[in-house]
N, C-alpha and C positions, 0 to 999 in steps of 0.2 A: 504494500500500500504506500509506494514513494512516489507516484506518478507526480506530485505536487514539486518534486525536487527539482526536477530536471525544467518546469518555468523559473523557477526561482532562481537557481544557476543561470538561467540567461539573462533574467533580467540585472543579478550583481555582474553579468560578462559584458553588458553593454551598459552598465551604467559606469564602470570601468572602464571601456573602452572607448566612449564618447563618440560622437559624429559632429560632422559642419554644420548639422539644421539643429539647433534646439528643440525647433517645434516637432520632428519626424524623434529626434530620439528621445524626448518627454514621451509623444505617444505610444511609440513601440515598447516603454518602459511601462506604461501606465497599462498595457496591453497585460505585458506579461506579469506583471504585478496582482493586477486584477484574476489572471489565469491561476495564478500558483496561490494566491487567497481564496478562490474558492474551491481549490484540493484541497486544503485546509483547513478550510470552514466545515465540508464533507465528511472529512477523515475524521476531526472533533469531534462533528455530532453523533458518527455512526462509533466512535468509541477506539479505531482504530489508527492513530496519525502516524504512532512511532511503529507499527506492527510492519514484517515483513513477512510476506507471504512467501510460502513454496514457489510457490513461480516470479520471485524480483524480476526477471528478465522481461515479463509481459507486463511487469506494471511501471517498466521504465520503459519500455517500448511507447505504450500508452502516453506517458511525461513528455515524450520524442514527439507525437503524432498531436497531443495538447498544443506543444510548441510549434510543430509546424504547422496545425489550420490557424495558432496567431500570427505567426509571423505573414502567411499568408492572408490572412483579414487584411494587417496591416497595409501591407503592399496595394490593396484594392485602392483600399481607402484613400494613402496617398498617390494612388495611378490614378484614379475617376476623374478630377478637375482636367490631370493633362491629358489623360482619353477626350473626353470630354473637347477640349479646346481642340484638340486635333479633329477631332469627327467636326465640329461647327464650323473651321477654316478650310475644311475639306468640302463639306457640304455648300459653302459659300460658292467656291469654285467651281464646281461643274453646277452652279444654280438652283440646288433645293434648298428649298425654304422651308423654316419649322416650325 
């Protein structure tokens, strides 16, 4: 029951690591912050936070697959505006209007 670990771990690996945008790496922090709090919130209530199961490997596997559909959110989220601007400047151009 550590799948909570492995956001946590990335979120102390990029808050150590830093990036050029404040704002993209506040969010991807608050991301995974938010992720690895509520493995923890879960694991509390259900009684088991520190417990490791017969199978640690699946439930870091888990921690792994947590981490990447955030880190993937992320990415949407700050792609959408410049998807976005690119499809509107596109559309401009060959003359559809929305």
């Amino acid at each position: 029951m550590v799948c909570w670990v492995v956001p946590t771990l990335a979120a102390t690996i990029e808050f150590l690591r830093g990036r050029k945008s404040k704002i993209h790496k506040n969010s991807l922090n608050l991301m995974f912050l938010g992720g690895a709090l509520f493995g923890i919130i879960d694991h509390l209530w259900n009684g088991e936070l520190f417990l490791i199961s017969e199978n640690w490997v699946m439930d870091l596997a888990l921690g792994f697959t947590i981490t990447g559909g955030i880190i993937g959110s992320w990415f949407m989220i700050i792609s959408t505006p410049k998807i976005t601007d690119l499809m509107r400047r596109l559309s401009s151009r060959l003359g559809i209007s929305h």
